[in-house]
C-alpha positions as CSV (number, residue, x, y, z in Angstrom):
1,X,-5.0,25.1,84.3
2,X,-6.9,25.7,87.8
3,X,-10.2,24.6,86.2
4,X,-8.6,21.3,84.5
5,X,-7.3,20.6,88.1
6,X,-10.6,21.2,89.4
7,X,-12.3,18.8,87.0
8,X,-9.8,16.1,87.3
9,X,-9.9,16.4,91.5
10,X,-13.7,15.9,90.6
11,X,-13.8,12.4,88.8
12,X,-10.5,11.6,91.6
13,X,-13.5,11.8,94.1
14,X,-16.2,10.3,92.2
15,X,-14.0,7.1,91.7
16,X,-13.6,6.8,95.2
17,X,-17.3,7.3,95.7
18,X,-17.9,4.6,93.1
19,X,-15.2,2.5,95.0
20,X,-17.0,2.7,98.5
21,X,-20.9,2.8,97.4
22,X,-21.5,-0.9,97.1
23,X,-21.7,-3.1,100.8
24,X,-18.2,-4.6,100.5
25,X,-18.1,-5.0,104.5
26,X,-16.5,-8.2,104.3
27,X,-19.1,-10.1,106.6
28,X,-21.3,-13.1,106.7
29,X,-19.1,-15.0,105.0
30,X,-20.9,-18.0,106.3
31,X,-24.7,-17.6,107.6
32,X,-25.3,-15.3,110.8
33,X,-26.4,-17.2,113.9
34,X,-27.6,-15.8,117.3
35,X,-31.2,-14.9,119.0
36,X,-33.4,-12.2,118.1
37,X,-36.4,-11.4,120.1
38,X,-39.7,-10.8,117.7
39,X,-41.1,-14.2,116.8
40,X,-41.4,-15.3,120.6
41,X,-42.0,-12.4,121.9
42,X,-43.0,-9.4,119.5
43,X,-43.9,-5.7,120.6
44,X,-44.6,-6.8,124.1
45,X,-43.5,-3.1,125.9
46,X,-45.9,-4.1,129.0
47,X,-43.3,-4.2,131.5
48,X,-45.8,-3.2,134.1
49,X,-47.9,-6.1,134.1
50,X,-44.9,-8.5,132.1
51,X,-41.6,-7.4,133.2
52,X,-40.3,-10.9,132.6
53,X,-41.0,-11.1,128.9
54,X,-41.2,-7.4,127.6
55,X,-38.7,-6.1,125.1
56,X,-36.5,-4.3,128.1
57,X,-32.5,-3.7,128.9
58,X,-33.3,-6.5,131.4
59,X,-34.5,-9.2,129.0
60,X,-31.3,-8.5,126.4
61,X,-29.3,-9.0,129.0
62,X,-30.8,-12.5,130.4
63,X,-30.8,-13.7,127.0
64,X,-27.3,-12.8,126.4
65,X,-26.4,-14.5,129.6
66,X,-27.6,-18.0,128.4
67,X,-26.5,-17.9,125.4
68,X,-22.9,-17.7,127.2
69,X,-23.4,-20.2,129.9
70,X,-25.9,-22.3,128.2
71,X,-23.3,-23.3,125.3
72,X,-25.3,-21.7,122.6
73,X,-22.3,-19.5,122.1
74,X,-19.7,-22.2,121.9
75,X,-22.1,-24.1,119.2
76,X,-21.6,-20.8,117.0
77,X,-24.3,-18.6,118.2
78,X,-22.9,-14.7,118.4
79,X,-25.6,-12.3,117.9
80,X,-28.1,-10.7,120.1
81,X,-30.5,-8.9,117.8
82,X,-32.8,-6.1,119.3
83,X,-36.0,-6.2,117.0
84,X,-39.1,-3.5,116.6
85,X,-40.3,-1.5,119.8
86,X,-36.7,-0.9,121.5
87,X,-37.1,3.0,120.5
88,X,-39.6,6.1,121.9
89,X,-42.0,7.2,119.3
90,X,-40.8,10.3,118.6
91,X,-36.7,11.4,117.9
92,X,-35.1,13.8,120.2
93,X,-34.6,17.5,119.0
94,X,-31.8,17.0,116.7
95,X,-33.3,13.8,115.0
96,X,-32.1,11.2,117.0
97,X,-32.8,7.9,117.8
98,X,-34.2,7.6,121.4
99,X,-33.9,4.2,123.2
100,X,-36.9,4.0,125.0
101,X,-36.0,5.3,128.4
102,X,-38.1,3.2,131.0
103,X,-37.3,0.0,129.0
104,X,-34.0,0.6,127.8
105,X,-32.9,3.1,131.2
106,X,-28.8,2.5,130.5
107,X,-29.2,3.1,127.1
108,X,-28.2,1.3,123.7
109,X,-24.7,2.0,123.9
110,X,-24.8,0.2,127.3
111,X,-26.3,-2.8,126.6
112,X,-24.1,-3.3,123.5
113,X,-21.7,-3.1,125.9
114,X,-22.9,-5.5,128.0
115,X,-23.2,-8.1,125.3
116,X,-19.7,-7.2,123.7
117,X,-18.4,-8.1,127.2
118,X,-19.1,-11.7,126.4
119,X,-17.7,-12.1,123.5
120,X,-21.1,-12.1,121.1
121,X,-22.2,-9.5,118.7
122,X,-25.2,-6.9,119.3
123,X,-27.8,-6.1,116.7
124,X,-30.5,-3.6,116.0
125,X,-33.9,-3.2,113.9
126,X,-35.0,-0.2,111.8
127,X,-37.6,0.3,109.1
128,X,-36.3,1.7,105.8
129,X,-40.2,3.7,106.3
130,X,-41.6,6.6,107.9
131,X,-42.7,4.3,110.5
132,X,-41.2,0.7,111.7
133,X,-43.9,-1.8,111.5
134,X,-44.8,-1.5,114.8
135,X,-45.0,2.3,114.1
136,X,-41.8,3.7,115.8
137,X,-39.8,5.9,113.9
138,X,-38.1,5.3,110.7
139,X,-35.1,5.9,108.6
140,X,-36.3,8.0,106.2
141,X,-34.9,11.5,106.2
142,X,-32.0,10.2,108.6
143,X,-30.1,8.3,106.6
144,X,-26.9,9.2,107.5
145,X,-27.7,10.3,111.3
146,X,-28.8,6.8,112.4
147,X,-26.1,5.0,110.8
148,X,-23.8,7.1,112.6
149,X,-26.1,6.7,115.5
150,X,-26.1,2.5,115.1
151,X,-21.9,2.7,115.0
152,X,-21.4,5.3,118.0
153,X,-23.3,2.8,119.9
154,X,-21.3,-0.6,118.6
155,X,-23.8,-1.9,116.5
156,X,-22.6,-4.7,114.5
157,X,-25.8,-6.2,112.2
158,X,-28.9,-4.1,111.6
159,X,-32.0,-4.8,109.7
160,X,-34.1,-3.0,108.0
161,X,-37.6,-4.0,107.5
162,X,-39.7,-2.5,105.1
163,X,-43.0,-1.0,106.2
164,X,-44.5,2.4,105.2
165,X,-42.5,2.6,102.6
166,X,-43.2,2.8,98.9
167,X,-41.4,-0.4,97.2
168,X,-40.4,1.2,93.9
169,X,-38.0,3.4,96.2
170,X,-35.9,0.7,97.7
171,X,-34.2,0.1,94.7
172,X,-32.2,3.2,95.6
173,X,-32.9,3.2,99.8
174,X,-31.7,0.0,100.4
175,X,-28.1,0.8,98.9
176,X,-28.1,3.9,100.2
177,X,-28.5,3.3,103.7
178,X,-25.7,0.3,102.6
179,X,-23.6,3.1,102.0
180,X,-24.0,4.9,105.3
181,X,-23.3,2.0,106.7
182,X,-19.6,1.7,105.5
183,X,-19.1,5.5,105.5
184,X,-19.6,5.0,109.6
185,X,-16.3,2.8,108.9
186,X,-18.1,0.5,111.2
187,X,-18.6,-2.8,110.4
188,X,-22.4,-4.1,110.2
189,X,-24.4,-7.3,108.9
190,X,-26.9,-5.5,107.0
191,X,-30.0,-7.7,106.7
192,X,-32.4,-5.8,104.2
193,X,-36.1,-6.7,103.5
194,X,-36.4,-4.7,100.2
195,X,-37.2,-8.0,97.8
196,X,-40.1,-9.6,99.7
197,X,-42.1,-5.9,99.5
198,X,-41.0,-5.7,95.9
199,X,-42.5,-9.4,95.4
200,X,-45.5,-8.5,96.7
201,X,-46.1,-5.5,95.1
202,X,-45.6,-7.5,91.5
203,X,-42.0,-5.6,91.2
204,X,-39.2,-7.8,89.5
205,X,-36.7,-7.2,92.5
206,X,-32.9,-6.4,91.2
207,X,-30.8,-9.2,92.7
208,X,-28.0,-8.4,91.5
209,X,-28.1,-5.4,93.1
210,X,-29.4,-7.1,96.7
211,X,-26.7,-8.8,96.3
212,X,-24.1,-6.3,95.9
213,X,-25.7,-4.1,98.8
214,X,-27.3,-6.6,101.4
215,X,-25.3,-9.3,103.4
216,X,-28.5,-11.3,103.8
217,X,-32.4,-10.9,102.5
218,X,-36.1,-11.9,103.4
219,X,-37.8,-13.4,100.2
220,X,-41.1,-14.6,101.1
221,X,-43.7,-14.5,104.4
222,X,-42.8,-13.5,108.0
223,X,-42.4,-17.2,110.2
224,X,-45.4,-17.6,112.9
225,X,-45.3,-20.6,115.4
226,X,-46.7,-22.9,113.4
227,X,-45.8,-25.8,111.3
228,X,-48.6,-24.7,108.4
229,X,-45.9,-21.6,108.3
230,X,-42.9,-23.5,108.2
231,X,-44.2,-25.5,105.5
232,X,-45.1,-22.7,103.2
233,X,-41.8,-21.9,103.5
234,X,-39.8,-24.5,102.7
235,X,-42.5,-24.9,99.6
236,X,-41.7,-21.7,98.6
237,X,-38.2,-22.1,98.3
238,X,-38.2,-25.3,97.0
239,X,-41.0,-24.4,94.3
240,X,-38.5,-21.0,93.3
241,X,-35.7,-22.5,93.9
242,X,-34.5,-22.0,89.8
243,X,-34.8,-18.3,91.2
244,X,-33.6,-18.2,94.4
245,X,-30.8,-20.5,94.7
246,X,-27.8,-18.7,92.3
247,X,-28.3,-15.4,94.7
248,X,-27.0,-17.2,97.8
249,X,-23.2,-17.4,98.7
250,X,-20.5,-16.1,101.5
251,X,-21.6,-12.5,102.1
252,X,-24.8,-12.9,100.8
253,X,-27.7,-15.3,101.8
254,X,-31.2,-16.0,101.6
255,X,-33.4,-15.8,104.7
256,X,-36.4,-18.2,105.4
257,X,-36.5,-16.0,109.1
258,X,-36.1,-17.2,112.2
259,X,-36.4,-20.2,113.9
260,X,-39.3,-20.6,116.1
261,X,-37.8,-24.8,117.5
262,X,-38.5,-24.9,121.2
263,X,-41.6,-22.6,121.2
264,X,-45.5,-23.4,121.1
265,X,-46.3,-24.4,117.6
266,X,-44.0,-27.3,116.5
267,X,-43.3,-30.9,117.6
268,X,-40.1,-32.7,118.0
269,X,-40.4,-34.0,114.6
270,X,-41.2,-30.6,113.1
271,X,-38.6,-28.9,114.8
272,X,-35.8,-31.6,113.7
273,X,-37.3,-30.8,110.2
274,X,-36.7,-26.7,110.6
275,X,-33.1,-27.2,111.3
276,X,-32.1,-29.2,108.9
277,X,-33.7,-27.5,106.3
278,X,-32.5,-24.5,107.1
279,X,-29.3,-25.9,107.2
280,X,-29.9,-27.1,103.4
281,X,-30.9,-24.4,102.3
282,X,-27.4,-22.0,104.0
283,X,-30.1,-20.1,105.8
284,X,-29.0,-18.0,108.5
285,X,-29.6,-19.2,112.1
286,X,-31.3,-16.9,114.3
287,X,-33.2,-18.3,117.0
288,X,-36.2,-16.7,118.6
289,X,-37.3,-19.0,121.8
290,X,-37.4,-18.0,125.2
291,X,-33.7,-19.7,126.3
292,X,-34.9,-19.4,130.2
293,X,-37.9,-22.4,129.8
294,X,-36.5,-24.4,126.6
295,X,-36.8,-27.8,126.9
296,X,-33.5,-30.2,126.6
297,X,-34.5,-32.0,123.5
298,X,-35.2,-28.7,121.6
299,X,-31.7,-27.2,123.2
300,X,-30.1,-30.3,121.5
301,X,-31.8,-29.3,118.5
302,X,-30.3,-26.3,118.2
303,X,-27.2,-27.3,119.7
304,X,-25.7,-29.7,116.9
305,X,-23.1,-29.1,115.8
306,X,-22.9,-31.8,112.7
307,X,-25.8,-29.7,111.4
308,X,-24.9,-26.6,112.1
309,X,-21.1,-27.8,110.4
310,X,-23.1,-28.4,107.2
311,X,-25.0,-24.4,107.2
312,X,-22.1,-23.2,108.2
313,X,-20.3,-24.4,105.0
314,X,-17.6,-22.6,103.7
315,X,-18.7,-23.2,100.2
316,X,-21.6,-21.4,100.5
317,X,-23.6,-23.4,98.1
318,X,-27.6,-23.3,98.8
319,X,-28.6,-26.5,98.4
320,X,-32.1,-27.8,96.4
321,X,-35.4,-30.3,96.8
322,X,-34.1,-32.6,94.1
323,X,-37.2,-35.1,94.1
324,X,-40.9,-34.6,95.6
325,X,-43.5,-37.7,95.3
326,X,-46.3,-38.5,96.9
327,X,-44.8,-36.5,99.9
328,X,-41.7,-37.5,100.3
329,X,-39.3,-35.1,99.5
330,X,-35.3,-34.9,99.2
331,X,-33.4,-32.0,99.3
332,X,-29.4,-32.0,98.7
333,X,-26.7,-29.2,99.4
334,X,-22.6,-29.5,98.3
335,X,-20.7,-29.0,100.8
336,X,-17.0,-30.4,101.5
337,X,-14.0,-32.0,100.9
338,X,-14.2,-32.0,98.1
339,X,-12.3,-34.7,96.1
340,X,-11.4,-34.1,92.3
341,X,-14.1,-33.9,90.3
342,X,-16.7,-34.5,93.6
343,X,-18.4,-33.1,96.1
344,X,-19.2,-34.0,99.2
345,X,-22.9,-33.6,100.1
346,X,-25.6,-33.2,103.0
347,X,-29.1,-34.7,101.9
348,X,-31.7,-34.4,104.1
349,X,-35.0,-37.1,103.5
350,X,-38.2,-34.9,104.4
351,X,-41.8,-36.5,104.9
352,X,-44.6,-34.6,104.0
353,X,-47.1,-37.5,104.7
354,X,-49.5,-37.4,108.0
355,X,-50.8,-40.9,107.8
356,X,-49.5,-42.1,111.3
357,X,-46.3,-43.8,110.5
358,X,-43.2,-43.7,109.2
359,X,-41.9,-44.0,105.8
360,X,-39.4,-46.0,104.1
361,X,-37.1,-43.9,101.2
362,X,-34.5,-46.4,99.6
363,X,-32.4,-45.3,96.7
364,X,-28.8,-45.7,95.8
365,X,-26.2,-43.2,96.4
366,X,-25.9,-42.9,92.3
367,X,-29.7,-42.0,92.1
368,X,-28.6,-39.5,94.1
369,X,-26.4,-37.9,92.0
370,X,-23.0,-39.3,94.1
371,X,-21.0,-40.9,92.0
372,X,-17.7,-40.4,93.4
373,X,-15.5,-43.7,92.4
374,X,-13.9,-43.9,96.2
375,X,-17.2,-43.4,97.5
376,X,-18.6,-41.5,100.6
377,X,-18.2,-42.1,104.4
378,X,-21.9,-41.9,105.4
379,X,-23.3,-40.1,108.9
380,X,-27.1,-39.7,110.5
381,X,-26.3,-36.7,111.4
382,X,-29.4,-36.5,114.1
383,X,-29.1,-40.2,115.1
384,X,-25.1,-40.1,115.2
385,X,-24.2,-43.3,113.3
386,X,-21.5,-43.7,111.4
387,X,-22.4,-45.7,108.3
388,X,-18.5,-46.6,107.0
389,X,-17.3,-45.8,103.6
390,X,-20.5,-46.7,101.3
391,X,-19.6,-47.3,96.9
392,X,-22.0,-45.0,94.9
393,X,-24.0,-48.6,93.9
394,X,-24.9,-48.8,97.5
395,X,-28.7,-48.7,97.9
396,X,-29.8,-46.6,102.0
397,X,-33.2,-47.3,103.3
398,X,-34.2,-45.0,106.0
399,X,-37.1,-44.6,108.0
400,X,-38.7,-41.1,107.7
401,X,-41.3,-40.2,110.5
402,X,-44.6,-38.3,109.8
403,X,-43.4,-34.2,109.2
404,X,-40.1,-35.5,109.9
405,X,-36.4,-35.7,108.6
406,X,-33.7,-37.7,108.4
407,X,-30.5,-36.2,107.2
408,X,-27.1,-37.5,106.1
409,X,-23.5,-36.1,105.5
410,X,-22.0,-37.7,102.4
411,X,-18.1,-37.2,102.7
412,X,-16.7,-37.9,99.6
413,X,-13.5,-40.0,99.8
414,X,-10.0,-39.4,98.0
415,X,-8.4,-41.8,95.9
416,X,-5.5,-41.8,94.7
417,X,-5.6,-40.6,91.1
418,X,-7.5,-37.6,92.8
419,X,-4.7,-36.6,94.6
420,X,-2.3,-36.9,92.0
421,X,-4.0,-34.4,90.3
422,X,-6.5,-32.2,92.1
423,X,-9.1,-30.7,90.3
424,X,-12.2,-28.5,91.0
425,X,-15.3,-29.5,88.9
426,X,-17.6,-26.5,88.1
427,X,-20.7,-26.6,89.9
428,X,-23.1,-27.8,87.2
429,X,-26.4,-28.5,89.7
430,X,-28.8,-29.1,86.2
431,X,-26.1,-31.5,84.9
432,X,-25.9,-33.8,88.5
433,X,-27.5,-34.2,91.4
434,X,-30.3,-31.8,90.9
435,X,-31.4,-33.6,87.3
436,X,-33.4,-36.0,89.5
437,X,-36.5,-32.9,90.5
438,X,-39.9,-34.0,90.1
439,X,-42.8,-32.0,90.3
């Protein structure tokens, strides 16, 4: 009897094992947004020479600042995100994380503090390695003792990069540390990098496992500041997009990295093109400019609110390029009300072309794939016009400059056989609006 009471107290915990393993942390339900420090300012520990612009206590603390009194915060912006080179290179005595202690001289737990006392949300970087990229220490062998580390200090999003580390291990690491995570009964973003190292090492990464342990994932190259980088990017996910699309959804998104709008490398035009692509394509948010020397236009960038309405979409649906040709491209994302059988959309009109002037793009709203019977009240979401309520026969023109966007919010309209009788189509992208793709 003892030993049948033994065995069944066995598979009693096992189940609940089984029951907490996966992520489950109930977060990210629409993309992160906030700031992170590495694409503007990287490993930079020289605060000697640069105290202003090394990754320090002090420059954490500035950012979270503006972010607050800047309205970045009130636009939807809530994390400050540490990156590499916060930590000393070596763990204390009992294998501990070690902020570093002339850079970071109040400790983590303080500065999480400090940002949690204005309302936002504080993040962290590790390296699911022996080394971080930078070559700090990593995770392995202390599983367990840094994610109880990350939640005694209030972290609430970590990521976990993926140098010196061998690929074909990730498959487990990845949800392990996941599990860690949730046994801290803290709840954290986890932002993994495990498929990007699997992709490049020719590995088939398991998404439905990334998607079961990560709230959000890198797919392709690290973002520099320049507009040859953005570019790749958004070719990349519109050339996999068959791929990469089904894995994205509330809880679990794909991540084109930061944006780099109001730093060195793009124009006006370029950076208007970064946001509302990113915004297409329900990318998370995370800005990585200096906030103290950014100039108005870029702010406003970043600051609107129409866009960032149409990432932040509580559908969740990643949108698509649905036509390229002779460098015009058009990419389209569902989004609501939805009315009946329709969706609502945001399509955004991108122009490849560097001949020196703008383009001209006309096509009906029923080449676009919205055929909604009530129509669609049209927006410039950039320009802020209102267009009225436009019949899918309708035929726009817009005028697309060189590297630029222009991007509209379709608002599908109710009639009233709709609301008799409200119905949700199945989202059928092959079937509708994304039928149009050319290579």
């Amino acid at each position: 009897m003892a030993s049948w009471r033994s065995c069944l107290w066995t598979v009693f915990v096992l189940c609940l094992l089984g029951t907490i393993s996966g992520l489950d942390n109930g977060l990210a339900l629409t993309p992160p947004m906030g700031w992170l420090a590495w694409e503007r300012f990287r490993c930079n520990t020289d605060c000697k020479n640069d105290p202003d612009n090394c990754i320090s206590d002090r420059l954490f603390r500035t950012m979270t600042d503006i972010l607050v009194s800047e309205g970045y915060a009130a636009a939807g912006y809530e994390y400050i995100n540490v990156d590499d080179c916060w930590p000393e290179r070596e763990r204390d005595p009992r294998g501990r994380l070690v902020p570093d202690r002339e850079r970071f001289p109040y400790g983590m737990k303080s500065l999480s503090d400090y940002v949690h006392s204005k309302g936002l949300k504080f993040g962290i970087y590790e390296d699911y390695g022996n080394f971080t990229c930078a070559g700090y220490p990593g995770v392995v062998g202390h599983l367990a003792g840094d994610a109880s580390t990350f939640a005694a200090w209030g972290v609430d999003y970590v990521k976990l990069d993926g140098c010196y580390a061998l690929p074909a291990d990730m498959d487990h690491g990845y949800p392990e540390f996941g599990r860690q995570l949730n046994l801290t009964g803290r709840q954290m973003v986890y932002s993994c990098s495990w498929p990007v190292y699997q992709i490049y090492a020719g590995i088939q990464p398991n998404f439905s496992s990334i998607i079961e342990h990560c709230n959000l994932w890198r797919n392709f190259d690290d973002i520099q500041d320049s507009w040859a980088s953005v570019e790749s990017i958004i070719d990349y996910y519109g050339n996999h997009q068959d791929s990469i699309v089904p894995n994205a959804g509330p809880g679990h998104w794909n991540d084109p990295d930061m944006l780099i709008i109001g730093n060195f490398g793009l124009s006006y035009e370029q950076s208007k093109t970064q946001f509302a692509i990113w915004a297409i394509l329900a990318a998370p948010l995370l800005m990585s400019v200096d906030l103290r020397t950014i100039r108005p236009e870029y702010k406003a960038i970043l600051q609107n609110r129409k866009i960032i309405e149409v990432d932040q979409d509580p559908l969740g649906i990643q949108g698509r390029r649905i036509y390229k040709h002779r460098g015009i491209e058009i990419w389209s994302r569902p989004i609501v009300p939805i009315q009946g059988q329709h969706y609502s959309y945001a399509v955004a009109f991108l122009n490849r072309r560097t001949d020196g002037t703008p383009s001209d793009v006309a096509v009906t709203l029923r080449e676009l794939g919205l055929n909604n019977p009530a129509g669609y009240r049209l927006e410039d979401l950039y320009e802020d016009v209102d267009y009225g309520v436009l019949s899918p026969q309708t035929k726009i023109k817009v005028k697309v400059n060189p590297s630029g966007v222009v991007i509209l919010r379709a608002d599908a309209q109710p009639s009233f056989a709709y609301n008799a009788i409200p119905t949700r189509a199945p989202y059928t992208p092959l079937n509708d609006i994304f039928r149009l793709t050319r290579k």
